[in-house]
C-alpha angles and dihedrals in degrees: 000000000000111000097234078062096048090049099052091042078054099059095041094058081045094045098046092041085061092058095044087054091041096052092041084053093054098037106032092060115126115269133229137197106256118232103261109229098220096045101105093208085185084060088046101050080045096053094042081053096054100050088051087064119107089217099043119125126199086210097059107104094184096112093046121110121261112209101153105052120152089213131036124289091250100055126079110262117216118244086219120049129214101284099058108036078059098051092043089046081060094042089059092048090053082059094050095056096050089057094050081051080243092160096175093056101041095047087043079068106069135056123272106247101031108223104211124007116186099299097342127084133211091016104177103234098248087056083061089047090056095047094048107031096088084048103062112110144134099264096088131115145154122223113189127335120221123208122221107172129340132176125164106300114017133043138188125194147140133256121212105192146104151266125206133014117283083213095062089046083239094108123122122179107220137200105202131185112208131173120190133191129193115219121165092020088294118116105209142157112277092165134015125169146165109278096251107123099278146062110213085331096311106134109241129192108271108241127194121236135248115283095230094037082054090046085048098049105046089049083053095052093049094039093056095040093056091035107051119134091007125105127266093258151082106017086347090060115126097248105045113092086028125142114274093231095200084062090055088043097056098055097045090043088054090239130130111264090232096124088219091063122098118249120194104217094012095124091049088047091047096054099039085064102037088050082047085044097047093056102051091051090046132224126306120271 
């Protein structure tokens, strides 16, 4: 091979060697993961550090973002919204009346027909008059509501409260489901039960009590079962084996049951339950 032919063939491998190497040294290099711009690596450290925490509950929507509030994002936004703090206000009115033996209101209250009544369907509300009108009395009382689903124009919840007086040995603690619809502007009771897991057959969410209606109902049943046939006095008396309601305060209240502690909220706490507490003992006399 002539030499002017062997050089040139030489600087052409050198020449594309160089390149090979060139292009190995810019595209060999070891590669990273690049910094992604919409990561907020702030938000991340604050949601690992969440979940680390013993108290955390997946279920606590607190550190979410709100972009749909109906008032503005400093003030306090309501858990319940219009509809059923409305349908639940009737509903205690309903209750009201059946304590001041009102039978009209309290009737006016409900569908017609009912459409489920404790284990019956489609009860024509004077049937529910007849069934209810010997039962209106002044031992009746709601403790809390609980509310399950709402929407705008139907609610379902539960009511933890009591019929009867413990003093005249007459009271009852009851656990009642109760759905509600609102037709014509009027909020009233299409279906009440009995709490025990079903409307009419149609299955409902188990939901667990109050903790002072539970308190309340297990020392009752206790109290009933140790004092049967005996008078309402001495250990026997209404307000002996009751619930301490500054023990079920503290915890709600997320304070340390040692009596000697400060409690923000504990006296408000403390009435609201002995005036719950009184009324279901009954007055003095």
């Amino acid at each position: 091979m002539p030499l002017l032919h062997r050089l040139c063939l030489e600087r052409v491998s050198t020449l594309g060697f160089g390149c090979a190497l060139l292009l190995c040294v810019l595209g060999c290099k070891d590669e990273s993961v690049p910094d992604h711009p919409l990561v907020n690596e702030d938000r991340m450290q604050e949601i690992l550090e969440r979940y680390q925490d013993p108290e955390y509950s997946p279920f606590d929507m607190s550190g979410l973002p709100r972009r749909h509030l109906e008032e503005p994002p400093e003030r306090e936004v309501r858990p319940l919204r219009g509809p059923a703090i409305e349908a639940m206000d009737v509903y205690r009115e309903l209750i009201e009346a059946y304590a001041a033996g009102d039978a009209d209101a309290y009737l006016s209250g409900f569908t017609d027909p009912v459409e489920c009544f404790y284990d019956r369907r489609g009860i024509p509300r004077d049937q529910v008059r007849n069934a209810r009108q010997a039962q209106l009395r002044p031992g009746r009382g709601i403790i809390h509501l609980q509310p399950i689903w709402s929407g705008r124009d139907a609610i379902e919840f539960v009511e933890d409260g009591w019929s009867g007086q413990a003093r005249h040995q007459t009271a009852l603690p009851q656990r009642l489901r109760v759905r509600m619809a609102k037709a014509g502007g009027q909020w009233r009771v299409s279906h009440v039960a009995r709490d025990d897991g079903a409307l009419c057959g149609d299955p409902v969410t188990e939901v667990p009590p109050d903790a002072f209606y539970a308190a309340l109902e297990s020392s009752w049943t206790r109290h009933a079962a140790r004092c049967e046939g005996h008078p309402p006095e001495g250990r026997c008396a209404p307000t002996r084996g009751f619930p301490d309601v500054e023990a079920l305060c503290r915890p709600r209240l997320g304070c340390p049951l040692a009596a000697d502690i400060p409690c923000p909220g504990l006296t408000a706490c403390r009435t609201h339950l002995e005036g719950l507490l009184a009324a279901f003992l009954g007055p003095d006399d």
